[in-house]
N, C-alpha and C positions, 0 to 999 in steps of 0.2 A: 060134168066130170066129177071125179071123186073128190077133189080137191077143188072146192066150190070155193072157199073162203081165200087162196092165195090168188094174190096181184098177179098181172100178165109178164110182171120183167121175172117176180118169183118162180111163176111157172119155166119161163124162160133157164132161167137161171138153171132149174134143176133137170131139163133136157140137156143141159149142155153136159154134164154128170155123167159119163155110161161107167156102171158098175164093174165091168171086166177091166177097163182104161179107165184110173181116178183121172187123171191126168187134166183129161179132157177137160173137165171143168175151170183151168187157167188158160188154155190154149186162147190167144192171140187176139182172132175177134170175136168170140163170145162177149164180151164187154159190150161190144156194138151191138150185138142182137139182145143183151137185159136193157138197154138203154132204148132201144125201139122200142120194146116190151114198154118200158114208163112212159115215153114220149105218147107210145098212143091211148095208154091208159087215162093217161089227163088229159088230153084229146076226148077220149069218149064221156069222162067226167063235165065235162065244160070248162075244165080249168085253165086249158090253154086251146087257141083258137087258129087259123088260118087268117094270114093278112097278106095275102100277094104274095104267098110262098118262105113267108116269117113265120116261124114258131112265136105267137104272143100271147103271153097271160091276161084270162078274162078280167081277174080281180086282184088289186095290191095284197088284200088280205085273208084272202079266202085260201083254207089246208082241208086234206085230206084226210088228217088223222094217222094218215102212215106215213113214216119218219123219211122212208124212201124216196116218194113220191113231194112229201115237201120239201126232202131237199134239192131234189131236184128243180121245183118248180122257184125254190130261192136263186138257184144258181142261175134261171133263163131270166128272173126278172132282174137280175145284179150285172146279169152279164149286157153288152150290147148286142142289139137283134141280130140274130141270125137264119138263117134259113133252116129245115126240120133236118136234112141231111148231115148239116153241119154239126146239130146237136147231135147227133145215133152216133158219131164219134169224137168229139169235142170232149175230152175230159171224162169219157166213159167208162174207164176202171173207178172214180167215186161211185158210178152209181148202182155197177157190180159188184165192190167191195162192200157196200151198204146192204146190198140185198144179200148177199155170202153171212153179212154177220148175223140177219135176221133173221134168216132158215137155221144159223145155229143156234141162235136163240127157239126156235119153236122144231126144234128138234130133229127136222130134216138133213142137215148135214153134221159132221161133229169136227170139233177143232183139234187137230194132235201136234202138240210143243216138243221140235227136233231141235237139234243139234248138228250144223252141214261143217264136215271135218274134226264134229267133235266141241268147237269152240262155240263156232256162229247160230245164236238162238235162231228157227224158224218155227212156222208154222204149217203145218200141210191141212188141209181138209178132204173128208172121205165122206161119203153117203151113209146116213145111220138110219133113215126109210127105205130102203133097197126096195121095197114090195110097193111101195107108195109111189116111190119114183117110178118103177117099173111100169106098174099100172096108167101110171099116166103118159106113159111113154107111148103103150100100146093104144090107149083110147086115141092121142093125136095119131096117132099111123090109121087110124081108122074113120079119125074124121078127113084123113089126106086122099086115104083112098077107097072110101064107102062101106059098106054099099050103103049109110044110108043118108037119104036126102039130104043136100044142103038147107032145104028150107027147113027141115026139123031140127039143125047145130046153131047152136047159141051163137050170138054175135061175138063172144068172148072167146070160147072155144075157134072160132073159125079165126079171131084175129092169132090168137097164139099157134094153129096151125101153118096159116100162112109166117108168119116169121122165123119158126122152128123150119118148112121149108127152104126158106130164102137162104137164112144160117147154115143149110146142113147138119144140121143139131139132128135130125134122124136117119141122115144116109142113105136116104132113096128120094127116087124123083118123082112128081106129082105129076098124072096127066092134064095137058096144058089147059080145057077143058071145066075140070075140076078146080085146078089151082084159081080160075078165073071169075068161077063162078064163088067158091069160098072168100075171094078176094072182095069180090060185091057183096057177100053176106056179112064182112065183118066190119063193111062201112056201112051198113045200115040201124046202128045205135046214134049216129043225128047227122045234121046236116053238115055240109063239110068234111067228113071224116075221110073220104075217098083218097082225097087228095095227101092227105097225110097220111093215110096207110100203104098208097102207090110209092110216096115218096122218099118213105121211112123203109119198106121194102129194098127199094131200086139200092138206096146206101146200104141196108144190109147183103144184098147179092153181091156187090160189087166188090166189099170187104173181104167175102167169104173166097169169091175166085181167086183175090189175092193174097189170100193166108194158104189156100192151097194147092196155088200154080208152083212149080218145077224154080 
């Protein structure tokens, strides 16, 4: 993808964004699909491991270097163990507010200081890459729905496709097929990853029917 250098809650983050509806990008559980986004980034990192369906960190002292992803990985080892589900929504607006602030810092999103009734300071945010997000909107709709091989898409690409599915972050549905064979492609950067991506998935599906059941 064009956007080789951004983390997978990053990319996340800026699917949840559609241009026509800014909106979109606070909407409810989007929070839980950039937090899947990191959970399995450090998952594929080795940073955090599978232990009997615990999210647990390999090492007391080992960071990534992005600010997002370490704080994250502070919060699992501070907090007491939990399972990987638990984390995709435990406390997931820190780790979508962190990544909001980092895309405005590198320039993907921009920050505009309102006034609600006039009095009360807020903040809104709007997309200031429209073409960049765009772009990378249509590339996952295209590793969603081909045509080309799953074995030629990056393990990165196919895990952010699948979670942008699960999310609803693209609006269409994936042939079941496809979704499954993507889903094995994006646990193939090490051992154990399966399990964390089925199960970090499963909590993002779940969220998402319920943000937008009746």
């Amino acid at each position: 993808m064009a956007n080789g250098p951004l983390t997978l809650p990053a990319r996340l983050c800026l699917l949840a964004w559609d241009a026509a509806r800014p909106a979109a990008g606070g909407t409810a559980h989007r929070p839980s699909a950039v937090r899947a986004g990191a959970l399995v980034e450090l998952a594929r990192r080795g940073l955090l491991t599978d232990e009997d369906g615990i999210a647990t960190p390999v090492d007391l002292d080992a960071s990534t270097g992005d600010a997002v992803l370490d704080g994250l990985l502070e919060l699992v080892r501070e907090s007491r163990p939990h399972p990987w589900r638990t984390w995709v929504t435990l406390r997931a607006r820190v780790t979508f507010d962190a990544v909001r602030e980092q895309l405005v810092a590198e320039g993907y999103l921009r920050a505009e200081k309102r006034r609600v009734l006039g009095v009360f300071p807020s903040v809104e945010y709007a997309l200031e890459r429209v073409a960049a997000v765009e772009a990378l909107r249509e590339e996952t709709r295209q590793v969603l729905r081909g045509p080309l091989p799953v074995a030629e898409i990056s393990e990165r690409d196919a895990a952010v496709a699948v979670l942008a599915a699960a999310a609803g972050l693209l609006g269409e549905s994936t042939p079941g097929q496809r979704a499954a064979e993507l889903t094995e492609r994006a646990t193939a950067a090490g051992p154990g990853l399966g399990g964390v991506v089925r199960e970090v998935t499963g909590a993002v599906t779940a969220g998402a029917a319920v943000a937008t059941s009746p």
